[in-house]
C-alpha positions in Angstrom: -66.5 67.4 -21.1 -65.5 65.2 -18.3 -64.0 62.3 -19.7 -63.2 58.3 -18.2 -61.2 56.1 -20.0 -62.1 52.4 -18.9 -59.8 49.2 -18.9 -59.4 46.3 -17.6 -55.7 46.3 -16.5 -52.8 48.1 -16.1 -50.0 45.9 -17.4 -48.0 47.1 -20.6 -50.3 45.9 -23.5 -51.3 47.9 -26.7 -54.8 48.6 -25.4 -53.8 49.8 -22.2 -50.7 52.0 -23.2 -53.4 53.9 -25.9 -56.1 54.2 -22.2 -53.2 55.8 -20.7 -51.7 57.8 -23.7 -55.5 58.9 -23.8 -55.7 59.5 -20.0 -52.7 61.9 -20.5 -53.2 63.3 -23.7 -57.0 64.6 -23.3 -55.9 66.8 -19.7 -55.2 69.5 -22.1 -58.2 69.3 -24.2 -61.3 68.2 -21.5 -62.5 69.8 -18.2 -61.2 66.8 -16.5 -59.7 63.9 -17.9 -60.2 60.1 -15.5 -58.9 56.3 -15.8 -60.2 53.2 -14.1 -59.0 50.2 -14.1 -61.4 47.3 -13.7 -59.7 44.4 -12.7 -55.6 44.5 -12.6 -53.6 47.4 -12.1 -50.1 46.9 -13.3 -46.7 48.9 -14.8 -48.7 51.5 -16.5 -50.3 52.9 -13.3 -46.8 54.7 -13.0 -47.3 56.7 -16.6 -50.4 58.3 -15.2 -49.6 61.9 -14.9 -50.9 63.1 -11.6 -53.7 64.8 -13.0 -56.0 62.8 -14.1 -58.4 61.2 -11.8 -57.7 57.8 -11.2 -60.1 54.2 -9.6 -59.2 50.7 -9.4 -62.0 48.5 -9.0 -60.5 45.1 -8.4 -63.4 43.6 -9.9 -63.2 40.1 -9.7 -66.4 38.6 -11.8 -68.3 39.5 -15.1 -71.0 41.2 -12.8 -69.6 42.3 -9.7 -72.4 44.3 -8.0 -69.4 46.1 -6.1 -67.4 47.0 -8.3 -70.7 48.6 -10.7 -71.5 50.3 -7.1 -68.2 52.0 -7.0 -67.8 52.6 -10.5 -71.3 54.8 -10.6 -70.8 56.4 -7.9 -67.1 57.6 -9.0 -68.8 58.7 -12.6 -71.5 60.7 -10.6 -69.4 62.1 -8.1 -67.1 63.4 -10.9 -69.7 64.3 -13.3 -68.4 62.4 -15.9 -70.0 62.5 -19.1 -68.3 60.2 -21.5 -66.8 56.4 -21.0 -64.5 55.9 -23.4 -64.6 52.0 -23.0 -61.5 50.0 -24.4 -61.3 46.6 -25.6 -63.2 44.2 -23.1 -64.2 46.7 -20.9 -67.1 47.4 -23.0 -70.0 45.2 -21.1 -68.9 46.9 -17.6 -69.5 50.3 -19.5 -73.0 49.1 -20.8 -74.0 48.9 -17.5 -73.0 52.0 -16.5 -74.8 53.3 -19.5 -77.7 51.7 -18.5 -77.6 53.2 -15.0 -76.8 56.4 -16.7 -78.6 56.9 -19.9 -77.3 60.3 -20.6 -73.7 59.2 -20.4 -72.3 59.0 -23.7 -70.7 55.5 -24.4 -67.5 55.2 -27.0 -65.9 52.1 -27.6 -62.5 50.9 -28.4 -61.8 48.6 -30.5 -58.2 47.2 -30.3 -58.8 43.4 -31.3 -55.6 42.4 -32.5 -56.1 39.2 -34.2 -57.7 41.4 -37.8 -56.5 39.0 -40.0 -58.8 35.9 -38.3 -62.0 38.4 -37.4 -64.2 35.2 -38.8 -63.4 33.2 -35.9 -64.5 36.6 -33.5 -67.2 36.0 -30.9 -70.1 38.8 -31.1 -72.9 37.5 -29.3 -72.5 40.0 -26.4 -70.3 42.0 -27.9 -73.9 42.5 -30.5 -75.9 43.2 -27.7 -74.0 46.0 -26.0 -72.9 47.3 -29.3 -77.2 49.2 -29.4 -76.2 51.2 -26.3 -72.6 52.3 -27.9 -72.5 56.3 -29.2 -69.6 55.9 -31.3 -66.8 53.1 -31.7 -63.6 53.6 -32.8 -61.8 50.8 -34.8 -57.8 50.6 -34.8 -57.7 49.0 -38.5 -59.7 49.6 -41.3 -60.4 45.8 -41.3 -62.3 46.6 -37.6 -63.7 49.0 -39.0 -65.7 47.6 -41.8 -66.1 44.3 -39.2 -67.9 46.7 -37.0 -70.4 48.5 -39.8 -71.8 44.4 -40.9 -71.9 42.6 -37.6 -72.7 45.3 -35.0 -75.6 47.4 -33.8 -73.4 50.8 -33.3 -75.2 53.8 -35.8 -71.1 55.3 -35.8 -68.3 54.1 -36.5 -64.7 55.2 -37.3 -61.4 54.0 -37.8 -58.6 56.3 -35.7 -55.4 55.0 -35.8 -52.8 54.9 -32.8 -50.3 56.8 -31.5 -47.1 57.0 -29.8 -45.6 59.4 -27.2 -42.3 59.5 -26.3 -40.8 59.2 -22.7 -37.9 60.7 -21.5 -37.4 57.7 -19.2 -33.4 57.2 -18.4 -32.4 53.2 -19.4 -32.6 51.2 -16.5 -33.0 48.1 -18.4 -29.7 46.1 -18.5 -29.2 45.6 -22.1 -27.2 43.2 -23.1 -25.2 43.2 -26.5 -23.1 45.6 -28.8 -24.3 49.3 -29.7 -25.0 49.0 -33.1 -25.7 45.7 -33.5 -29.1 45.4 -31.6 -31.8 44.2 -33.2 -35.6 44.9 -30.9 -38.8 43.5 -30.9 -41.8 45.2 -28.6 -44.2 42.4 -28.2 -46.0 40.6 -25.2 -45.6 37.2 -25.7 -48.1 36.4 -27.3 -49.1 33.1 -30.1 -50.3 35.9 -32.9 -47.0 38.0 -32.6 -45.1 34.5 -33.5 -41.7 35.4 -32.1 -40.9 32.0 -32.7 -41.0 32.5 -36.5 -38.5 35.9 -35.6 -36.2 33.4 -33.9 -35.7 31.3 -36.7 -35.2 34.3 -39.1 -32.7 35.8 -36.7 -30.7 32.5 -36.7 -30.2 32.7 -40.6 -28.9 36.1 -39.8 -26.5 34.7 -37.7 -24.8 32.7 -39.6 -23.7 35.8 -41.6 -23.5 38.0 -38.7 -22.7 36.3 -35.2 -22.1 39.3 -33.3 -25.5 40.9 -33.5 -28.1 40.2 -30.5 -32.0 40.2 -30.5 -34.0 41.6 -27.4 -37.7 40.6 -27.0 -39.6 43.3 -24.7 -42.5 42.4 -23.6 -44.8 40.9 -21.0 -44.1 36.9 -20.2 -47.8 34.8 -19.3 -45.6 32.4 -18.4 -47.3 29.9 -20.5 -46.9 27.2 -23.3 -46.3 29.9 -25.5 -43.8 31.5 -23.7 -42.5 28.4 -22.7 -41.7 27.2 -26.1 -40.0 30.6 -27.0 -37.3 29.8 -23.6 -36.9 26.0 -25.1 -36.2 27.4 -28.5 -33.3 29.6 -27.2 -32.2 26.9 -25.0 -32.3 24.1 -27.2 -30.7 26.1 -31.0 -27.9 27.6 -27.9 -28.2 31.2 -28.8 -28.4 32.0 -24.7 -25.7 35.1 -26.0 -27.4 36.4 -29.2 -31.6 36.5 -27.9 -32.5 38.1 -24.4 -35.7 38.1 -23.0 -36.6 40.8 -20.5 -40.4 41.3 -19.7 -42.0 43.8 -19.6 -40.1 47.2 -19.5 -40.7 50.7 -18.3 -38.0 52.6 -20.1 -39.0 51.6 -23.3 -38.3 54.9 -25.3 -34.6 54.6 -23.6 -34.2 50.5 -24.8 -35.3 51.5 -28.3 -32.4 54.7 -28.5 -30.2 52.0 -28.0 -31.1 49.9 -30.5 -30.4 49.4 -34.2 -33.3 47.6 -35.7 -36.6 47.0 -34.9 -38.5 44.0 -36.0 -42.2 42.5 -36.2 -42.8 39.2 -37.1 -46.8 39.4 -36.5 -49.5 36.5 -37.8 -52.1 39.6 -37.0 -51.8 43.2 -35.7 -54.5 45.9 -35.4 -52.0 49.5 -35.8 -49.3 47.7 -33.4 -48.0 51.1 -31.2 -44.4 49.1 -31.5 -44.2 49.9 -35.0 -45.0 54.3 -34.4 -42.6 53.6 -31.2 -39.7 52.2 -33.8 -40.5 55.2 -35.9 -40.4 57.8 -33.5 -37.1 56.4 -32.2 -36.1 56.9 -35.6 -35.0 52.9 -36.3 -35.2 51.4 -39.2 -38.0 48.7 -39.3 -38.8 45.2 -40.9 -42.5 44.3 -40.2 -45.0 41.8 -41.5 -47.2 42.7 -43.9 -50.6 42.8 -41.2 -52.9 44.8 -40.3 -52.8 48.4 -40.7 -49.0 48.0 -40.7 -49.2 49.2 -44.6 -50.5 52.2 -43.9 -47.1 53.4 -41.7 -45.1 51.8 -43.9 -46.9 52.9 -46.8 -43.5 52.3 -49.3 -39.8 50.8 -48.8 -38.5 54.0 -48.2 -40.1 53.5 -45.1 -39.3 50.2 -44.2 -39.1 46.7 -45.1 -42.6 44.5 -45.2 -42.9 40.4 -45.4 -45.4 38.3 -45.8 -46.2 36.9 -42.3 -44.7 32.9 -41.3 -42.0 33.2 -43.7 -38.8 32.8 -41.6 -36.6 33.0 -44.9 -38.6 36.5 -46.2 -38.3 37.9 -42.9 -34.3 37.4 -42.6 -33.6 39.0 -46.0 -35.0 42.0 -44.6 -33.1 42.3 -41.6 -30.4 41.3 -43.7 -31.0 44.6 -46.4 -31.1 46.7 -43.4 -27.5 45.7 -42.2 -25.9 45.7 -45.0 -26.5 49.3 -46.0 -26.1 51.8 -43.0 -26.7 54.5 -45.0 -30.1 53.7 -46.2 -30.8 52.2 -42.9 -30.5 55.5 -41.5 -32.5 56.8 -44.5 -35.8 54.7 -44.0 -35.1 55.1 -39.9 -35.7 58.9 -40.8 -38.6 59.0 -43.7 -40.5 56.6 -41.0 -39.8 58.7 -38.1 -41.6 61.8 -40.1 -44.4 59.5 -41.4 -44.9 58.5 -37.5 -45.0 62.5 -36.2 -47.3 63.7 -39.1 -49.8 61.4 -39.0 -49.9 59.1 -36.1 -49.1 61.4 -33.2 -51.1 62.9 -30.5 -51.6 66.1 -32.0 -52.6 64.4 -35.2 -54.9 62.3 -33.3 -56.5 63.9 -30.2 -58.5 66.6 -32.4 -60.1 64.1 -34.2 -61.1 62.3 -30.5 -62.2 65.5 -29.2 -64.4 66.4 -32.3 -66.2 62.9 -31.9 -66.2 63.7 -28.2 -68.4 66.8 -28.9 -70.5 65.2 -31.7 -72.1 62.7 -29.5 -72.5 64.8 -26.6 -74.9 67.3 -29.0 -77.3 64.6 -29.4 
């Protein structure tokens, strides 16, 4: 098997970090193991191992007769058999797949808003969905979304996973060691850091010294925009810093005491197994597939999302008592390696891999 993972970009979101986690992961289990990204590359490029094959398109349209030239000719120049398509990059690969009809076609579904699936667009998304050989869901909720309103025969959920760098920190963190509170999320409306803000200023008022870092990618938009004027405007400049997006990401987390998500929706958010293979104790909202990692509160803490006051009794519980801080930041980091790692995972890619190729 010769196999492509397809995206659209390369900057450090969930979707991508899985294409490249795939990318990497699969050199060991595949004759040859390929990445393209369609339109943006971006951070990730640099977490590429050498090798796996690698094409940027720079597409620039929906249909770009260009960038469908140079993507078919790199799939039959390679002789590659499967596109593993990811997120929006499935139309491009129905193309491809129509160019191609032996290819085999599996899509990735990382749609992150599970909790609003009702106000989901599937007109295209329908149409493509008849030349799709298998699609893999990230929540069970995408799952089931999948079986009623698409035309895919096979579907199946596969949770994330996390690897773990051994990236040096090169990230100036600000702050005390042990009184660092993390969150790993772009800034994005449905990861409502500004509900996490408020939260973290109740905690201040008990504990002043403690600082919260937000990692993650900054669209420099309203969104972000408001999250700046909150920080500005309440004066906690010393207590929240806001870095972008990082590289050393395993690194920022070992130096960190708490890691947080204050989520409206998530799919299987890859910040959550990251938290857990750093071995931190975690307070997340109750979304998604988060439940199934933190499955009971020896594990970690879950709140119901947009509540500010929930959400700061949790952080507060994991302060206050060190000992079973350090407790949960262990059961979750064996919860993490046992069922949402790469060697948990991969075989169960590789099996689907070899199903579809049969027929």
């Amino acid at each position: 098997m010769r196999v492509l993972q397809l995206i659209d970009s390369l900057e450090a979101g969930g979707a991508e970090r899985v294409a490249v986690n795939y990318a990497n992961g699969l050199l060991d289990h595949v004759e040859a193991s390929y990445l393209c990204a369609t339109r943006a590359e971006g951070l990730l490029k640099s977490s590429l191992k050498t090798e796996v094959g690698y094409l940027y398109l720079k597409r620039t349209k929906t249909v770009d007769v260009k960038a469908i030239k140079a993507l078919n000719k790199f799939i039959n120049t390679n002789g590659i058999t499967i596109i593993h398509a990811h997120a929006s990059s499935y139309f491009l690969a129905t193309l491809i797949k129509v160019l191609n009809p032996k290819l085999k076609l599996v899509w990735h579904d990382h749609y992150g808003k599970s909790e609003f699936l009702h106000e989901r667009s599937k007109g295209l998304l329908t149409q493509c969905s008849r030349f799709f050989n298998h699609v893999f869901s990230v929540n069970s909720k995408l799952e089931n979304w999948t079986k009623i309103n698409l035309k895919a025969k096979l579907v199946s959920y596969l949770p994330n996973y996390a690897v773990v760098s051994d990236t040096q920190l090169i990230t100036n963190l600000r702050g005390e060691t042990g009184r660092r509170i993390v969150c790993l999320a772009n800034l994005r409306p449905q990861k409502d850091h500004l509900n996490l803000l408020n939260a973290f200023k109740l905690v201040l008022v008990n504990y002043p010294d403690w600082t919260l870092h937000l990692v993650g990618q900054d669209f420099k938009d309203d969104y972000s925009q408001a999250i700046f004027n909150y920080v500005k405007k309440e004066s906690l400049e010393e207590n929240v810093f806001i870095y972008d997006t990082c590289l050393d990401i395993s690194a920022i987390l070992k130096h960190c005491s708490i890691g947080v998500l204050s989520s409206k929706s998530e799919g299987l958010p890859l910040a959550l197994l990251e938290y857990g293979l750093a071995g931190l104790p975690v307070v997340s909202t109750n979304v998604g597939d988060c439940p199934k990692v933190i499955e009971n509160k020896s594990l970690g803490v879950l709140v119901n999302q947009e509540n500010e006051q929930e959400l700061c009794t949790g952080i507060l519980s994991i302060i206050r008592d060190k000992n079973q801080a350090s407790l949960m930041g262990n059961a979750l980091k064996k919860q993490v390696k046992i069922n949402f790692s790469e060697k948990h995972i991969i075989p169960k890619v590789i099996k689907v891999y070899k199903d579809i190729s049969r027929n």
